[in-house]
C-alpha positions as CSV (number, residue, x, y, z in Angstrom):
1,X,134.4,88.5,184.3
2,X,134.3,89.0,188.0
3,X,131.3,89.5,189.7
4,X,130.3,90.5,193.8
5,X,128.4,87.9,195.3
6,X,127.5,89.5,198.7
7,X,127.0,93.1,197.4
8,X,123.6,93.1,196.4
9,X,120.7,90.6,195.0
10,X,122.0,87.7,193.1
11,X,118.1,87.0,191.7
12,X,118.2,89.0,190.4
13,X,117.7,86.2,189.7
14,X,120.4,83.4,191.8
15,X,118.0,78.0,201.2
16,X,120.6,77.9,203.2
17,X,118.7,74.9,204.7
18,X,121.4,71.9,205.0
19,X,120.6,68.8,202.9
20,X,122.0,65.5,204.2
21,X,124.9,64.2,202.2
22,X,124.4,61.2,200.4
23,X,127.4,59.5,199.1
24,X,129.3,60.8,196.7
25,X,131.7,58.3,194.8
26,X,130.1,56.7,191.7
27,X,128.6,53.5,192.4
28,X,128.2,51.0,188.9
29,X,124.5,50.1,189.1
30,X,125.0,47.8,185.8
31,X,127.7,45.2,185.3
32,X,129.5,43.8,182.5
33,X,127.8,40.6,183.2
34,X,124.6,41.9,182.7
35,X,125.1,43.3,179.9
36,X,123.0,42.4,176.4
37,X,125.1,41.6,173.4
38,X,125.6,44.7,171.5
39,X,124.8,46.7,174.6
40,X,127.6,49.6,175.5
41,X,127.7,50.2,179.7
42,X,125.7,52.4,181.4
43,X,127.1,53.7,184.4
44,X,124.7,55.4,186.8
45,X,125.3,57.0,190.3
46,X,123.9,57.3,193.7
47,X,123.0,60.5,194.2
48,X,120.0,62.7,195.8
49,X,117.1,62.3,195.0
50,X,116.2,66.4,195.8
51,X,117.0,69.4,193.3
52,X,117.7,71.2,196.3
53,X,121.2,69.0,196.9
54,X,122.8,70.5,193.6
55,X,124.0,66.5,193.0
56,X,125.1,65.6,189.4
57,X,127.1,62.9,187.8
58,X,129.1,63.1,184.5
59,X,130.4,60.1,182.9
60,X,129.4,58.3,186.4
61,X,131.1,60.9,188.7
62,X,129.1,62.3,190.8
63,X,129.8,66.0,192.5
64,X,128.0,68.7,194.6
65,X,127.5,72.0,194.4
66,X,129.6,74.4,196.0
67,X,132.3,71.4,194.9
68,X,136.0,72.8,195.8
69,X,138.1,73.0,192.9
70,X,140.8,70.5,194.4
71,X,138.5,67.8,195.1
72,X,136.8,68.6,191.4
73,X,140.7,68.1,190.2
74,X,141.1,64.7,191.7
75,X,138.2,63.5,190.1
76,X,139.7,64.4,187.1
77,X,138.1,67.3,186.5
78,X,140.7,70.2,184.5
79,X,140.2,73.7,185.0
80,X,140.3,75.8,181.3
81,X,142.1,78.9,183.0
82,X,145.1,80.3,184.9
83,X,144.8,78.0,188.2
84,X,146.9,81.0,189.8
85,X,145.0,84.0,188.5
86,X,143.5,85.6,192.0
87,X,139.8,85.9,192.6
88,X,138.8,89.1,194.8
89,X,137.3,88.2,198.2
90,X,133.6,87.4,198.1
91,X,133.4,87.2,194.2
92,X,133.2,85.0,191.6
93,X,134.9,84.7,187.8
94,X,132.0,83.9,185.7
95,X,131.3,81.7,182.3
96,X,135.0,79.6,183.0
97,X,135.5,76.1,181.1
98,X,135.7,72.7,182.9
99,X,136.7,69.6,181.2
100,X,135.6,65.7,182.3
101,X,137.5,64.4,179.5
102,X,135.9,65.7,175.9
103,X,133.1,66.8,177.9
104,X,133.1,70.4,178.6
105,X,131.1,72.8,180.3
106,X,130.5,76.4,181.8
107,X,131.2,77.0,185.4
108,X,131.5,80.5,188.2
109,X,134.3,80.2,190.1
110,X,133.7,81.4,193.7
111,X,135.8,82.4,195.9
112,X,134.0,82.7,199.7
113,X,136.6,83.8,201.5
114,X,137.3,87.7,202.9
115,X,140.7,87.6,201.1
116,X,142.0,87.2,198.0
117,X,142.4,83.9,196.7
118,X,143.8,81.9,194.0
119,X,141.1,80.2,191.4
120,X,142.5,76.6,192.3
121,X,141.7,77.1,195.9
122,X,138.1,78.1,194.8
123,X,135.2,76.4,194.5
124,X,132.7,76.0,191.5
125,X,129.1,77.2,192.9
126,X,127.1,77.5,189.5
127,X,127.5,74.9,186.6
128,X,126.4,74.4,183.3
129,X,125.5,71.4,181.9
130,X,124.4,70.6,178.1
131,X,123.7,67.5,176.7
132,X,126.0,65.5,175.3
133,X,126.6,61.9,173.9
134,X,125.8,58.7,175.7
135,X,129.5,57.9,176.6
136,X,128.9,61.6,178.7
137,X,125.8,60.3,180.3
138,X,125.0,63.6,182.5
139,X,122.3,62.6,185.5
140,X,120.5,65.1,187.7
141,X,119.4,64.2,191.2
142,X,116.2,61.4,191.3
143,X,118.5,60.1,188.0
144,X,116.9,62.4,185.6
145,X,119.0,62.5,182.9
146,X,120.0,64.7,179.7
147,X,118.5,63.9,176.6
148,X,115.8,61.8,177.7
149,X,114.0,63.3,181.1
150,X,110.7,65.3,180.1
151,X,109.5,68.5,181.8
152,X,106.5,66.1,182.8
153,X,108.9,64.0,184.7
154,X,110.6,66.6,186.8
155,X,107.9,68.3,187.6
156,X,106.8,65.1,188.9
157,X,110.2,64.5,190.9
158,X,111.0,68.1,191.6
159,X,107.6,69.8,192.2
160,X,106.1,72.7,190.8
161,X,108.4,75.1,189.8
162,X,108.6,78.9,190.7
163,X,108.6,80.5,187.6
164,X,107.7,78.0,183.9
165,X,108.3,79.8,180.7
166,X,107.3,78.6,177.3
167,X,108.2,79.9,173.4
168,X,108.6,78.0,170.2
169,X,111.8,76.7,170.8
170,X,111.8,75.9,174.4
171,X,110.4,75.3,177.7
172,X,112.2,76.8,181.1
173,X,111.4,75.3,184.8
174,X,112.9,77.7,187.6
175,X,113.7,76.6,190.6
176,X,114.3,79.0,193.6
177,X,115.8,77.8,197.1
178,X,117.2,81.2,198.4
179,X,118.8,83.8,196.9
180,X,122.0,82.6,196.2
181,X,120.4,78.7,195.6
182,X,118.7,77.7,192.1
183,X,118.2,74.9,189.2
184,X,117.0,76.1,185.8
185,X,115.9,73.4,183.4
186,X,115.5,73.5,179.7
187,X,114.0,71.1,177.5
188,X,113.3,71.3,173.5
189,X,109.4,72.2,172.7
190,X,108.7,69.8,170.1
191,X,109.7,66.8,172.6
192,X,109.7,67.9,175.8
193,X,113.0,66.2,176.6
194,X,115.6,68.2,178.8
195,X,118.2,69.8,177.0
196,X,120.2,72.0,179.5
197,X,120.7,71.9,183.4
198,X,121.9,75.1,184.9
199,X,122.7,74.2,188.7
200,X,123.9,77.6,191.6
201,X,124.8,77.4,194.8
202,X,126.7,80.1,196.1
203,X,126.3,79.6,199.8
204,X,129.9,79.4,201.6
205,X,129.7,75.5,202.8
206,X,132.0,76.6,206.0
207,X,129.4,78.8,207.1
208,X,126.3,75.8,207.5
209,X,127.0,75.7,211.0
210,X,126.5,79.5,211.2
211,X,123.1,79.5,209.7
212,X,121.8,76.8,211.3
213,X,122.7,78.1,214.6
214,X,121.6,81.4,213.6
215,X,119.1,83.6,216.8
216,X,115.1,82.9,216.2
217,X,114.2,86.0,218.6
218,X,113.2,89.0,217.7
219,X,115.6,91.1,217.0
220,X,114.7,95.2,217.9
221,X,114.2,95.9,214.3
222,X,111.4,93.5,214.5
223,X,110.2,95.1,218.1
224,X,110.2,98.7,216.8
225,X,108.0,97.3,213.5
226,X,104.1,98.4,213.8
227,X,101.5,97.8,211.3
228,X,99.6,100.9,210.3
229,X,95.9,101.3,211.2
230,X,94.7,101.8,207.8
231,X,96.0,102.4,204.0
232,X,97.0,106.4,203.2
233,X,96.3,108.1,200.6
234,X,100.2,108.8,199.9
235,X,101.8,106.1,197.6
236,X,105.2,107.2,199.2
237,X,104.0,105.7,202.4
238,X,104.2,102.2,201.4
239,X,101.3,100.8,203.4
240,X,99.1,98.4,201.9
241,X,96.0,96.0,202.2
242,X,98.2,92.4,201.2
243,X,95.6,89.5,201.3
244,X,93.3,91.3,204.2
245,X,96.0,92.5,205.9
246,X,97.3,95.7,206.9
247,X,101.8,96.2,206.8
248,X,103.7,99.3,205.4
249,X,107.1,98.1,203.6
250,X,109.3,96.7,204.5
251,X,107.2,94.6,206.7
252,X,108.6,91.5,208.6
253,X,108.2,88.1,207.3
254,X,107.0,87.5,211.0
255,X,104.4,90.4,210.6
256,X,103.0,88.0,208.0
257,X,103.6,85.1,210.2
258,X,101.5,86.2,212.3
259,X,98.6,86.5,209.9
260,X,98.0,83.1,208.9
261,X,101.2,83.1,206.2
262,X,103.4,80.1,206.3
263,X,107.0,79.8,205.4
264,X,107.5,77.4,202.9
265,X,111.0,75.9,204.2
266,X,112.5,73.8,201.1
267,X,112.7,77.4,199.3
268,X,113.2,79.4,201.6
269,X,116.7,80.7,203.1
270,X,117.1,79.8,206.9
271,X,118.9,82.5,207.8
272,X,120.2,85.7,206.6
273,X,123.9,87.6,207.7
274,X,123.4,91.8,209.0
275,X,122.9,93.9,206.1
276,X,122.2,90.7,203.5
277,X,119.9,90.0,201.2
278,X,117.5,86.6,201.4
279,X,114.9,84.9,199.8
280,X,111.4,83.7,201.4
281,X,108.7,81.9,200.1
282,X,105.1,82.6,202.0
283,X,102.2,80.6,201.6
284,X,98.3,80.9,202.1
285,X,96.1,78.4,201.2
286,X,96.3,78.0,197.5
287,X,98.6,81.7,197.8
288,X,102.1,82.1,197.0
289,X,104.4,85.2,198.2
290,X,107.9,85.0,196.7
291,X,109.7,87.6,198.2
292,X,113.4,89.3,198.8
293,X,114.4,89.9,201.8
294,X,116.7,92.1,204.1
295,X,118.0,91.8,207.2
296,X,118.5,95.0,209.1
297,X,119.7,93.5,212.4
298,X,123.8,94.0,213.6
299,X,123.7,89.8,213.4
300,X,123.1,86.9,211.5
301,X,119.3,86.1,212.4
302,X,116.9,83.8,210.8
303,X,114.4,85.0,208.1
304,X,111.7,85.5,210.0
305,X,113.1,88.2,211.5
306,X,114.1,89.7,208.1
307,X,112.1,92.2,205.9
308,X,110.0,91.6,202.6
309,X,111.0,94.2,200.8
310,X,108.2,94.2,198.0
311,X,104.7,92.6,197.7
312,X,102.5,92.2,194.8
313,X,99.4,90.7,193.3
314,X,98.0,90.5,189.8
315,X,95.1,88.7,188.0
316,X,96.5,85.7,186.1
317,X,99.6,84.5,188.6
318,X,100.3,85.9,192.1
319,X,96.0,86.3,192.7
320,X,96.5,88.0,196.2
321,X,94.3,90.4,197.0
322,X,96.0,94.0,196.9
323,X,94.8,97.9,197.9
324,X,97.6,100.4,197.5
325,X,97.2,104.1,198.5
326,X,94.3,106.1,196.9
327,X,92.1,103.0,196.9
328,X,93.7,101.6,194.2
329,X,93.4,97.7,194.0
330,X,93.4,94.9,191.1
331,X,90.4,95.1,189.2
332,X,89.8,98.7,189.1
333,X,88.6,100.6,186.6
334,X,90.9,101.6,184.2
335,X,89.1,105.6,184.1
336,X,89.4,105.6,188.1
337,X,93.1,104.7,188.3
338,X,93.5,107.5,185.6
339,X,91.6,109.9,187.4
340,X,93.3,108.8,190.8
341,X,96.7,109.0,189.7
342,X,96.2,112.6,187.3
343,X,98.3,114.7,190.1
344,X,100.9,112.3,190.5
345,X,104.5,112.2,188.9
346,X,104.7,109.2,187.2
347,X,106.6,107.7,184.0
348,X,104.5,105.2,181.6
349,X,105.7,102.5,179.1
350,X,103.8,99.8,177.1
351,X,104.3,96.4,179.2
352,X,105.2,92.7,178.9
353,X,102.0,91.6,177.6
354,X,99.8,93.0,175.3
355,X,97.7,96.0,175.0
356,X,99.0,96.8,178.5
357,X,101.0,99.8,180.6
358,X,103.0,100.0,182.9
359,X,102.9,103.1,185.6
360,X,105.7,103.6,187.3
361,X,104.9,106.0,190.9
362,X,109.3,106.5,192.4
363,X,109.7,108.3,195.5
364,X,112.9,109.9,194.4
365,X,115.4,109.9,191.4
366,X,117.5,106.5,192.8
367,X,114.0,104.9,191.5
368,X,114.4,102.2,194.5
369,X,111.6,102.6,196.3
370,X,108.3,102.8,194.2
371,X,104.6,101.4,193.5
372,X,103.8,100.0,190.2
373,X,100.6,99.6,188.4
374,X,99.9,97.7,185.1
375,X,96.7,98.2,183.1
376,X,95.3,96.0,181.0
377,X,93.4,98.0,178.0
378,X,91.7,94.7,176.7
379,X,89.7,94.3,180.1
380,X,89.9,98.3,181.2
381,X,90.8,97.7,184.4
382,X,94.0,97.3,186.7
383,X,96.0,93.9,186.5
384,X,99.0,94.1,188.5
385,X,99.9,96.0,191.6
386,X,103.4,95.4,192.8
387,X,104.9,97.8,195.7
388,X,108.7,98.5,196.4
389,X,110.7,99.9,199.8
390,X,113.9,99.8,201.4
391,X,114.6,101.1,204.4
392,X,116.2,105.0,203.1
393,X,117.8,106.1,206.7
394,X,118.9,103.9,209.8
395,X,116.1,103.6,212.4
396,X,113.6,104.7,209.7
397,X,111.1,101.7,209.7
């Protein structure tokens, strides 16, 4: 199946900051000699110790992520598909096989280029990998490896993940770097243990350079940006009171900047390319703002001259203070939001958790732009408060 990978928001969920390469060719850390009798050979690799380098070893060769198809084939790497079957420009074939040997896996297929391109000249920017037997020892980066790393342990090598999701049968860290970076990890509920390893990076390696070099001054967009004085009363006018703060969205990540937020670089992009989607993590004090965002600007530019397009807050996760129009904020009464919101168009539906709704305020019937509001019926009061806008018209910010 072929899929865009510059039209529109990979996150949906899938930063460009450069790690430095470490070397890539397998390097035997135990010998023959040191072997135990009855021991088999474990070979083990020198590879990064940071998720963020998308380094992984399979049967004790070691590849990165984007890795180019060619250089994947002289490792001895074989490609499940038609080698000549053409890939459009700026897309990628989706859920191919690769084989190390016996050892197969699930790969995309990318092709960055603005032309047409065969799949062998491609390059393999997300990968699968499963756990398999000990002759296909599979190592992550700080030599986690499959079938015996716990979630404690990377959590402990990896950091705190953005998202952690727990059922019965599983137990999912996400890792986010930028929009078209990320690392989800699975591992069985009953032991902990990692499971399955699913590594993306879709960033064109040719363009680092461009990114890196990309303008920090403000670009006009930014200039024209003002904050409002105060919150309306109109939902459709996308102002907001965000952790004591006063922006109407889409704000700039500078706007934010500039009141006390940091940019948390490791996963955050760098940079974003004109009319591009990119990824920013904000922080403030123990507060944590992961947000998509746009860059309206003719040029490349880095992200804190791009736009947040959405902010949000609610009680149990992102606990950021939040007053949308009409003075509605978390922890309102559940009869005042009613009352509030009476006149308004709106469409309701039972939410996530329990004993909870979902309003939904859109601004038009393309149901981009548009404030949501959950309420919890257990507590009787607004839990979640999460506020959506692109930019409709050029020059409207």
């Amino acid at each position: 199946m072929k899929k865009l990978i510059l039209g529109g928001i990979m996150i949906l969920t899938l930063a460009l900051t450069g790690c430095e390469r470490t070397k890539e060719e397998s390097v035997p850390l135990v010998t023959e000699e040191e072997l135990q009798p009855g021991e088999e050979e474990v070979l083990t690799v020198d590879i990064d110790s940071k998720l963020k380098s998308f380094e992984f070893s399979v049967q004790g060769t070691a590849c990165r992520l984007p890795a180019a198809m060619e250089e994947l084939k002289e490792k001895g790497w074989e490609y499940d598909g038609d080698e000549n079957a053409a890939v459009a420009a700026e897309s990628f074939l989706e859920n191919q096989k690769l084989y190390l040997g016996d050892y197969g896996c699930t790969v995309d297929v990318t092709n960055f280029s603005a032309e047409e391109t065969p799949a062998a000249q491609c390059y393999v920017g997300r990968i699968v990998l499963e756990e398999g037997k000990q002759a296909e020892r599979i190592v992550l980066p700080g030599n986690l490896v499959l079938g015996e790393a716990t979630a404690v342990q990377a959590e402990e090598m990896y950091g705190k993940p953005k998202d952690r999701y727990e059922d019965d049968s599983q137990i999912i860290l996400t890792y986010e770097y930028g929009v078209y970076e990320r690392a989800v990890l699975t591992f069985k509920a009953n032991t902990e243990v990692l499971s399955k390893a699913e590594l993306c990076n879709q960033m064109n390696p040719q363009e680092q350079e461009l990114y890196e070099n990309a303008d920090k001054k403000k670009t006009p967009e930014v200039e024209q940006y003002q904050a409002p004085d105060a919150v309306t009363d109109d939902l459709m006018d996308f102002t907001v009171e965000y952790a004591g703060s006063l922006y109407q969205i889409p704000a700039p990540v500078s706007a934010f900047t500039d009141n006390g937020w940091e940019i948390e670089k490791e996963s955050s992009d760098e940079a974003v390319k004109s009319g591009k989607y990119g990824y920013v993590t904000l922080v403030k004090g123990n507060q944590n703002l992961y947000a998509v965002v746009y860059n309206y600007g003719e040029d490349i530019t880095a992200v804190n001259n791009c736009f947040v397009t959405a902010v949000h807050g609610d009680l149990t996760t992102t606990k950021v203070p939040i007053r949308a129009a009409l003075g509605i904020t978390l922890g309102m009464p559940q009869e005042a939001f009613l009352e509030a919101a009476d006149s308004l168009d709106f469409e309701e539906e039972s939410g996530k958790e329990e004993n909870t709704t979902v309003f939904t305020f859109y601004q038009n019937e393309e149901k981009l732009n548009y404030t949501e509001v959950i309420l919890d019926h257990d507590l009787e009061m607004v839990s979640g408060i999460k506020i959506v806008h692109f930019r409709e018209e050029e020059g409207d910010l």
